[in-house]
C-alpha positions as a printed Julia matrix, in Angstrom:
314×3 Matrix{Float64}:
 -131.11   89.24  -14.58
 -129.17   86.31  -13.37
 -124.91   87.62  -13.05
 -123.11   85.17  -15.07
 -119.63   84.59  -14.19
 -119.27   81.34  -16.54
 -119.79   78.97  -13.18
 -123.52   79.61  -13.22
 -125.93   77.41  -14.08
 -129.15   77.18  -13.24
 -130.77   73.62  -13.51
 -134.42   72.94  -15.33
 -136.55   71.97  -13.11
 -135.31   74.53  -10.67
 -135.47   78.02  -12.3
 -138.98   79.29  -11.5
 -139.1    79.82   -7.38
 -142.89   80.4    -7.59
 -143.24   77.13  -10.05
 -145.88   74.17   -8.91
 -144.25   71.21   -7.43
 -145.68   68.21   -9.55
 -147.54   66.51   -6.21
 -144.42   64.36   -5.48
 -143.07   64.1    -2.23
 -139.26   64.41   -2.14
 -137.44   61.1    -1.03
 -135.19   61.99    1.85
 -131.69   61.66    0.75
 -130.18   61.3     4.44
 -130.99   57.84    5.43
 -127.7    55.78    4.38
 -129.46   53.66    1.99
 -131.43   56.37   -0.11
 -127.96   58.02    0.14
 -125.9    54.92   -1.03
 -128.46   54.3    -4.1
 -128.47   58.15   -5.17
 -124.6    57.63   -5.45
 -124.76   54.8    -6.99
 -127.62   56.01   -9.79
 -125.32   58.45  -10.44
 -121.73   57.54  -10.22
 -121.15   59.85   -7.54
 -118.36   60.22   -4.63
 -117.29   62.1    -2.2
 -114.28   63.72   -3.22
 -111.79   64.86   -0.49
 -110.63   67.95   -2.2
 -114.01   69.46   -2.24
 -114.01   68.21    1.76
 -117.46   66.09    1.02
 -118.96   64.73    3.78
 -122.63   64.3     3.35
 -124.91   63.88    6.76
 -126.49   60.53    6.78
 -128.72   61.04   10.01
 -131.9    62.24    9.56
 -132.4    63.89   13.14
 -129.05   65.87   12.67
 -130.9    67.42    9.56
 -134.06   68.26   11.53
 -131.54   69.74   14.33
 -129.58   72.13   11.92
 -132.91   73.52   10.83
 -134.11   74.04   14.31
 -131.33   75.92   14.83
 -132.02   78.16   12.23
 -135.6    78.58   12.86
 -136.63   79.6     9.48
 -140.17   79.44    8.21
 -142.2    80.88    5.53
 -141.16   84.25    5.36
 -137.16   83.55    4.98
 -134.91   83.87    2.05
 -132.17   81.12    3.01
 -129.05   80.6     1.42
 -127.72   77.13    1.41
 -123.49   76.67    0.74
 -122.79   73.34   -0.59
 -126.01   71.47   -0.86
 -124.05   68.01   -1.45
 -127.06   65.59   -2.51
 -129.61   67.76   -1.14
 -130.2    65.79    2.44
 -130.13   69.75    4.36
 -131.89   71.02    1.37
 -135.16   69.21    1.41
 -135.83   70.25    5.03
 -134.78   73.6     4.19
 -137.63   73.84    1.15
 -139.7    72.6     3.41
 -139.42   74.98    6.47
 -138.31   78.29    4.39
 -140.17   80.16    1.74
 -137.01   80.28   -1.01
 -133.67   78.56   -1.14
 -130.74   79.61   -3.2
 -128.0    76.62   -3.17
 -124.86   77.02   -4.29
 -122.81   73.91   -5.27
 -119.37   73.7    -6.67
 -119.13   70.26   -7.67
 -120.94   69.56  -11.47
 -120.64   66.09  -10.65
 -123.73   66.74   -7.99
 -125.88   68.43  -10.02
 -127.84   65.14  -11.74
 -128.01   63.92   -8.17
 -129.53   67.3    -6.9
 -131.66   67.58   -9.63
 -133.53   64.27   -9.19
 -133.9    64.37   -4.81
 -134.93   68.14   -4.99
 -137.21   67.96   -8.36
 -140.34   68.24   -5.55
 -138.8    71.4    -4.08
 -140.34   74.28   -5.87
 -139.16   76.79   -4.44
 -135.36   76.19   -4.95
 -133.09   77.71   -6.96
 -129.81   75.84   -7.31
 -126.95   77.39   -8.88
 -123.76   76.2   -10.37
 -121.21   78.16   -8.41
 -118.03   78.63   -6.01
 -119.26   80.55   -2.99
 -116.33   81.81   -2.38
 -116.36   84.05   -5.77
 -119.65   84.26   -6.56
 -121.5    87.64   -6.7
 -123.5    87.3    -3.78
 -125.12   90.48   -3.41
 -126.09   90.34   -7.31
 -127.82   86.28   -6.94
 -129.69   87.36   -3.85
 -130.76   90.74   -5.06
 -133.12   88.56   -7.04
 -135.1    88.01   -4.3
 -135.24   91.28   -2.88
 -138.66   92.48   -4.15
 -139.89   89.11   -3.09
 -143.14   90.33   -0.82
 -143.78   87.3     0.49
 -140.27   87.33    1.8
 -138.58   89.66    4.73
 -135.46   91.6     3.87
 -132.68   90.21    3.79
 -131.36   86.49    4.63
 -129.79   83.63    6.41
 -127.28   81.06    5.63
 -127.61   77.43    6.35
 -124.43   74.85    5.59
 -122.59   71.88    5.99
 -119.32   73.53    5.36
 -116.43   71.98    3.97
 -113.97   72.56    6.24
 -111.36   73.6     4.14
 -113.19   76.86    2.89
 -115.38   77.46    6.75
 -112.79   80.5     7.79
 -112.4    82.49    4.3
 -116.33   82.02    3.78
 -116.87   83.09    7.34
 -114.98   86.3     7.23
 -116.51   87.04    3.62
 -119.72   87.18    5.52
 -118.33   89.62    8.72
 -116.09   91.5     6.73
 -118.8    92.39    4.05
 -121.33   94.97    5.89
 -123.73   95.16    2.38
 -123.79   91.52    2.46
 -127.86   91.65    4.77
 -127.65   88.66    6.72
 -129.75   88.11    9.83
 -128.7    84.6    11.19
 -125.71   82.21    9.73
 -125.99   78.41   11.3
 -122.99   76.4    10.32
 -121.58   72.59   10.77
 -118.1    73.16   11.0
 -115.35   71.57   13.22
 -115.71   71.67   16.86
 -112.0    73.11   16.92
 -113.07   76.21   14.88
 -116.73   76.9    16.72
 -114.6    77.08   19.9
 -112.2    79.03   18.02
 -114.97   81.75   17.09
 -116.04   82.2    20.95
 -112.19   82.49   22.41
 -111.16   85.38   24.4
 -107.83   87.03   24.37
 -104.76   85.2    25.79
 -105.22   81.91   23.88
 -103.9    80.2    21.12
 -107.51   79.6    19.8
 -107.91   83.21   19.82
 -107.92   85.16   16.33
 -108.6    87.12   13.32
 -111.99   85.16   13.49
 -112.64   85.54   16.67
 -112.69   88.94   16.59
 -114.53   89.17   12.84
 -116.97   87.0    14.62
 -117.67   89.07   18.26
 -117.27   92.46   16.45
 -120.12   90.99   13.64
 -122.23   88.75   15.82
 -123.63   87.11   19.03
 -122.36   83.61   18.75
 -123.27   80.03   20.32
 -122.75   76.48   19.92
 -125.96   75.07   18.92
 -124.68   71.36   19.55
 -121.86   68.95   18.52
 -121.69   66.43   16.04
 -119.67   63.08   15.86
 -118.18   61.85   12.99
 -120.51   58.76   12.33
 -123.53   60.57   11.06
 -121.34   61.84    7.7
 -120.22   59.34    5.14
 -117.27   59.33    4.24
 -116.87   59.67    8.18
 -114.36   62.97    8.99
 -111.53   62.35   11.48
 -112.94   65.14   13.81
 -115.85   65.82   15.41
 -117.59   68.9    14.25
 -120.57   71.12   15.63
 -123.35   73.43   14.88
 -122.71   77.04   15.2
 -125.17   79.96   15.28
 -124.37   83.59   14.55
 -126.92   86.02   15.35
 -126.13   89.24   13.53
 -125.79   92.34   15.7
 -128.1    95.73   15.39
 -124.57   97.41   16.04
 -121.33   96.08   16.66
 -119.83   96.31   20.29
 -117.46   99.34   19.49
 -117.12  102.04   17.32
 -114.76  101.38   13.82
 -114.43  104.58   11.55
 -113.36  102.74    8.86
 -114.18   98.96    9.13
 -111.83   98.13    6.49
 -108.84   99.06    8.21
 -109.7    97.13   11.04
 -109.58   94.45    9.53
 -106.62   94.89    8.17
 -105.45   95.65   11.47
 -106.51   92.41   12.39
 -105.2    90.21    9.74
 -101.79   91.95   10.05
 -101.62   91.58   13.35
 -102.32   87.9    13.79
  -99.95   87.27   10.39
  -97.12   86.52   12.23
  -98.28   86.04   15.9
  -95.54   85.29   17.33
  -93.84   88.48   16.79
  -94.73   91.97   18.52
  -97.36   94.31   16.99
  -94.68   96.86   16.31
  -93.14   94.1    13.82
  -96.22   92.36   12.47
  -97.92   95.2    11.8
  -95.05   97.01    9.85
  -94.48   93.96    7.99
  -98.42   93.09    7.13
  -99.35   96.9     6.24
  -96.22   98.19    5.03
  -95.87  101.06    7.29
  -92.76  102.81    8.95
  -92.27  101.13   12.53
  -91.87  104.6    13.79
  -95.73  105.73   12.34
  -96.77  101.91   14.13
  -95.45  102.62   17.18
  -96.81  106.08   17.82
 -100.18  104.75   16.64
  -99.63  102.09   19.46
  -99.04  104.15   22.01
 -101.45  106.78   21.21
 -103.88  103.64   21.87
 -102.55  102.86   25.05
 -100.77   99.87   24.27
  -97.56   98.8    24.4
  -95.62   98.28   21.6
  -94.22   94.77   22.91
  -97.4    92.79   23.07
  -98.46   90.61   20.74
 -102.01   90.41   18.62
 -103.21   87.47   20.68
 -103.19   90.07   24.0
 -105.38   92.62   22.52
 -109.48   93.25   23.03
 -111.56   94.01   20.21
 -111.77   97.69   21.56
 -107.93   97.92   21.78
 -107.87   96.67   18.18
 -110.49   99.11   17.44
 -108.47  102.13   19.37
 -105.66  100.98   17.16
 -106.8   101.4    13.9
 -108.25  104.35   14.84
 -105.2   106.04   15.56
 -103.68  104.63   12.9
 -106.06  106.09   10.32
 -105.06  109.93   11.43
């Protein structure tokens, strides 16, 4: 059964993944003009809370699903279909597609360029609270589908980082591959080393989670309404095991977060502040893990973090 959480909806049309497509061909939705007149049909815009900007060039599309190199066999997950541009190339190179979109303005829109994708489901809902394990548990006994799944988006920038560490801070969440458009500032963000001021709670989710590369970059004049900064392609292959050994994942984390809270202080007093522990307990954990008290988050490797919360869960 479908979780409902009162922001589900799933549209007619679009319920039965195993349904006959009608013989139509979808139109594709990214050339400017079929995207102008599918605004226009339905009185939609791009609205800059929601971060909407929806890819207008064709060849970007095909690129984004290169990267992911779905095909029959894949369950993908799609964040934000917009008016559906990504989506139709996704129905056409993966076996299922579960799209989530936020905005109920979209829906009409989406209903009309994906009514020839069959094997879409598109749901009603905020990614960012949606039961995910429950919507894609759906699919699970799926044999024509391998375990688990991969997520494909044009992410609004605004939710890219708490979506992001949903997916690397969530271990039962099973997904193989995630290939986001995101700013170029934050894909560059995800691969920094220590010592930087680019490096981060994200940066480590992402090397302690995944392998991660820049697929390619994107300028700002193939999205309409056109964003002030270019953005880029990012692929994160999920790792058999992560690089070091975490007892208890969600302390590292923790860890993590506290640490980089306040950056500019000294672990000693960001961590007492961000986990509420006596300086004296921090400190002893600190130097039990071989590092000095003084430094700040921004200094420290993912195995020193790791060290750290170890010692601090004793």
């Amino acid at each position: 059964a479908m979780p409902q959480n009162g922001k589900l909806q799933i549209l007619p049309g679009l319920r039965h993944p195993n349904r006959m497509s009608s013989g139509k061909t979808a139109r594709p939705v990214a050339p400017p003009s079929v995207t102008r007149q599918l605004m226009q049909t339905h009185a939609v815009s791009a609205k800059k809370s929601l971060g909407q900007n929806f890819i207008i060039e064709p060849q970007v599309i095909a690129d984004i699903v290169a990267a992911a190199g779905c095909d029959k066999q894949d369950l993908v997950l799609e964040i934000g279909p917009g008016l559906g541009s990504l989506t139709q190339s996704l129905s056409a190179a993966a076996g299922q597609v579960l799209a989530l979109e936020i905005d109920q303005s979209l829906l009409a829109a989406l209903a009309e360029s994906l009514a020839a994708c069959s094997n879409v489901r598109l749901l009603h809902a905020d990614a960012l609270e949606a039961d995910l394990t429950g919507l894609l548990a759906e699919f699970a006994g799926r044999e024509d589908l391998r375990p688990g799944f991969m997520a494909v988006a044009n992410l609004p920038y605004y939710i890219t980082t708490p979506l992001l560490m949903r997916f690397l801070e969530q271990p039962q969440l099973p997904w193989r591959r995630l290939v986001f458009m995101v700013q170029k500032e934050l894909a560059e963000r995800m691969q920094a080393g220590p010592g930087g001021k680019d490096y981060g709670a994200l940066s480590l989710a992402v090397q302690y989670r995944a392998a991660a590369r820049l697929a390619f970059t994107v300028p700002p004049t193939v999205f309409t309404p056109r964003p002030k900064v270019a953005s880029a392609v990012i692929v994160l292959e999920r790792l058999a095991q992560p690089p070091v050994q975490v007892e208890d994942e969600q302390l590292f984390f923790a860890v993590i977060r506290a640490g980089f809270g306040q950056r500019r202080k000294t672990l000693l007093n960001s961590l007492s502040s961000g986990l509420e522990l006596d300086k004296q307990q921090i400190s002893a954990a600190l130097l039990a893990a071989d590092i000095e008290p003084g430094r700040r988050a921004e200094t420290l490797t993912l195995a020193e973090f790791a060290r750290l919360a170890q010692n601090l869960s004793v």
